[in-house]
C-alpha positions as a printed NumPy array, in Angstrom:
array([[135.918,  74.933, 117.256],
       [135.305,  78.711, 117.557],
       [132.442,  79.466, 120.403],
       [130.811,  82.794, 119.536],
       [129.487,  84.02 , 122.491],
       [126.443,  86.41 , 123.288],
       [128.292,  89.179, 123.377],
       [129.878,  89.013, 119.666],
       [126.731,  88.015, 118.681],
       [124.887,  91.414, 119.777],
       [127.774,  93.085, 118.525],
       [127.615,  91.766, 115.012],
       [123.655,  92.14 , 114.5  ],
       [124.153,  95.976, 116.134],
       [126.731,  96.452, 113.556],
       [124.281,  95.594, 111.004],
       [121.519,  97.351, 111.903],
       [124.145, 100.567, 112.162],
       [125.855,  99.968, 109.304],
       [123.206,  99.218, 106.944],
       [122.242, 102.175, 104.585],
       [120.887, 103.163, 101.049],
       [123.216, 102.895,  98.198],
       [122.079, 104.039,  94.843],
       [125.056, 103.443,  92.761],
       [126.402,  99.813,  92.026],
       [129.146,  97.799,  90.37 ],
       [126.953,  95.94 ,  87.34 ],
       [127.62 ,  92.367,  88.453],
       [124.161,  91.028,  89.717],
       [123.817,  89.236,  92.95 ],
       [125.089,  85.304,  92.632],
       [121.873,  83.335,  92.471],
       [123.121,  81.227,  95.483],
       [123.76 ,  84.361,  97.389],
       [119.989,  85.058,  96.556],
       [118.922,  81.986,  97.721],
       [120.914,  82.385, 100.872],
       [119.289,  85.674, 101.411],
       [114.926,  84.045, 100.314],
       [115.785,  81.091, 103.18 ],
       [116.524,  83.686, 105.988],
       [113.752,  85.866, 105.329],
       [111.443,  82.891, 105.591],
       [112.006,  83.434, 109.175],
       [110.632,  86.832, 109.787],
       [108.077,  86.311, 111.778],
       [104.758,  85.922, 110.815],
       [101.015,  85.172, 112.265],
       [ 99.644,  81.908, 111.892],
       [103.066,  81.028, 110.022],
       [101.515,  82.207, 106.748],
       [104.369,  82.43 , 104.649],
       [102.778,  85.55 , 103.065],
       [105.923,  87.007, 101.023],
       [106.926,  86.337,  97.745],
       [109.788,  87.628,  96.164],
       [110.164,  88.027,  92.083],
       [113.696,  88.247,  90.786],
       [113.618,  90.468,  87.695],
       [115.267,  88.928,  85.283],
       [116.425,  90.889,  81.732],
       [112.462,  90.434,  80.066],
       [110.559,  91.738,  82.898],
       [112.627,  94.537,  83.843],
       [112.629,  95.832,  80.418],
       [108.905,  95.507,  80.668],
       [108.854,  97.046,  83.725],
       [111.004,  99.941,  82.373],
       [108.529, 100.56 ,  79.39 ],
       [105.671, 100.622,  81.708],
       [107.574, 103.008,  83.706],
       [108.775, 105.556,  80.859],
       [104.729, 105.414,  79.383],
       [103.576, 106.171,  83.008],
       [106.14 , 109.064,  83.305],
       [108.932, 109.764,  80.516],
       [112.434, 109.158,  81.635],
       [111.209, 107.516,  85.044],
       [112.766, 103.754,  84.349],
       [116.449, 105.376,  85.035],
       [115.773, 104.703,  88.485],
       [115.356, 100.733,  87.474],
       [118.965, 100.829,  85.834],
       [120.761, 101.357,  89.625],
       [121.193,  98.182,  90.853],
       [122.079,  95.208,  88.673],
       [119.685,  92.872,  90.814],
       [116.176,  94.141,  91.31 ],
       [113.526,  92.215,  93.954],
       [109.698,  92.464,  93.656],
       [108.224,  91.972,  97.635],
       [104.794,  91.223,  97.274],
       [102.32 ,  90.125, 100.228],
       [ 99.654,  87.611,  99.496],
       [ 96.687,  88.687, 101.247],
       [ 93.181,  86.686, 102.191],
       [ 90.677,  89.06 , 102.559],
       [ 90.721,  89.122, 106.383],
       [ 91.534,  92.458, 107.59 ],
       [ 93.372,  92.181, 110.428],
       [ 95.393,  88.885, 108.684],
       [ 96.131,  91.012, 105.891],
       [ 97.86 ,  94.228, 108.167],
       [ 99.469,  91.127, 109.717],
       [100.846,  89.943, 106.447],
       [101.761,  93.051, 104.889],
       [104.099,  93.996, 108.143],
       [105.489,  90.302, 108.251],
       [105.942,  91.021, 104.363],
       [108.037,  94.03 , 105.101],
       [110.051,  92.057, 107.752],
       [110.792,  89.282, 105.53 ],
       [112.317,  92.249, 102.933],
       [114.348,  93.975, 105.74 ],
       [116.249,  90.854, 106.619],
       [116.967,  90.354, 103.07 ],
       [118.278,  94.034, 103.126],
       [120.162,  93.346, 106.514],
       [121.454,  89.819, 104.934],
       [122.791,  91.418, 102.019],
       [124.635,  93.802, 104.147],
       [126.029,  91.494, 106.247],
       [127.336,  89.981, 103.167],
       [129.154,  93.032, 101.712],
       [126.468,  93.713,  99.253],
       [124.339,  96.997,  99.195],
       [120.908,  97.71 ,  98.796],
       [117.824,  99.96 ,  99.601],
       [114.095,  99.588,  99.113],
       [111.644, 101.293,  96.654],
       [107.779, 101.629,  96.713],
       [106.479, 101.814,  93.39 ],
       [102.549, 102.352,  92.9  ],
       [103.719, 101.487,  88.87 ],
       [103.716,  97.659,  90.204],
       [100.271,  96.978,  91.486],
       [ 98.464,  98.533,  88.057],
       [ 97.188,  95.928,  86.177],
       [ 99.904,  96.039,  83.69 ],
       [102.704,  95.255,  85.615],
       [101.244,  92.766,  87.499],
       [100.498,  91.009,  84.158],
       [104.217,  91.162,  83.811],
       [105.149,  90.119,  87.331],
       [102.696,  87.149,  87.574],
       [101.256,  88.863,  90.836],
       [ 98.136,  86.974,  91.661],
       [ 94.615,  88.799,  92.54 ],
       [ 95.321,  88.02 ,  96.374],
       [ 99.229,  89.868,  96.473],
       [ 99.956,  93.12 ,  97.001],
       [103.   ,  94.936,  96.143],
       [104.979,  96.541,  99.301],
       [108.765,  97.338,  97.215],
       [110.952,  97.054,  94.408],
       [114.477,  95.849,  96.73 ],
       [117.363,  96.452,  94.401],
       [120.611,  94.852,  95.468],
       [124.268,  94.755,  94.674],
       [127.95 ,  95.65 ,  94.986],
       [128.087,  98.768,  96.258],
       [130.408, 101.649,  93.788],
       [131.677, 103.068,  97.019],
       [131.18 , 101.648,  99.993],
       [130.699, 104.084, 103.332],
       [127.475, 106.333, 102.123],
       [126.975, 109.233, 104.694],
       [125.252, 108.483, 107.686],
       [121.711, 110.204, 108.101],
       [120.84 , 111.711, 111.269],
       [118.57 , 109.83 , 112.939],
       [115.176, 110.795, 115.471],
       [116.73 , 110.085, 119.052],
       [114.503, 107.909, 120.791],
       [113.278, 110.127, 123.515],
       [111.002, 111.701, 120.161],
       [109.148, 108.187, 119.248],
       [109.206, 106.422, 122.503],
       [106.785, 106.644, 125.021],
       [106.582, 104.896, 128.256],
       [102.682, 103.993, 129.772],
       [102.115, 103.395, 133.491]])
């Protein structure tokens, strides 16, 4: 029996988090359902006030992404190219209850939920990046996404094989410009 230690582990999530990054060209096989379900069950453990649960997540499947295309192309002419990248496109939505501060809660918990499906997928070989896209909370759209009165849409995930496989790395804010330290 292997014993991973604390060490490897801290190396392998800080590999993640480093190597992660936003593909936006893809092989055309779609994400393995049971790969997607691998991915749902470990954002269910973002964390999350009250243990609401608030995410859902909305697989398109062939129908409702060429719905969502149309909508697209009426909104803006030529605009649903962007929904042919990835082969496996995610709806994140946030259910919310009315309750102001529950609902900034949810919405951030939301987001968490969709960046550990991000970091999963990377961890798994697979590629991804994360859209907002003001097209899914009109009332068309959510007709086609089942969204319920009470959700919100926070991003459009779309996931896959990546074409080529070591994008360039962005330069990043060092931390002495977003980190403060109060007395």
């Amino acid at each position: 029996m292997t014993t991973i230690t604390e060490e490897h582990r801290t190396a392998a999530v800080e590999e993640a988090i480093h190597g992660r990054r936003t593909h936006k060209t893809y092989l055309s096989e779609p994400v393995p359902r049971p790969v997607l379900d691998e991915l749902f069950e470990l954002a269910r453990w973002a964390p999350n006030h009250h243990l609401s649960n608030p995410w859902r997540f909305r697989v398109l499947g062939p129908r409702s992404l060429s719905a969502i295309k149309a909508l697209a192309d009426e909104e803006k002419p030529g605009s649903s190219r962007k929904l042919d990248r990835a082969p496996t496109m995610i709806v994140l939505s946030a259910v919310q209850t009315g309750d102001e501060s529950q609902d900034q809660e949810d919405m951030l918990a939301s987001a968490m939920a969709g960046y550990i499906v991000l970091l999963a997928a990377h961890a798994r070989g697979l590629a991804g990046y994360w859209r907002t896209v003001p097209l899914l909370n009109g009332a068309p759209a959510r007709k086609v996404l089942g969204l319920g009165e009470e959700e919100t849409v926070i991003g459009l995930l779309h996931l896959g094989h990546p074409l080529h496989h070591d994008p360039a790395t962005p330069d990043r804010a060092p931390v002495e410009g977003f980190v403060s330290h109060l007395g």
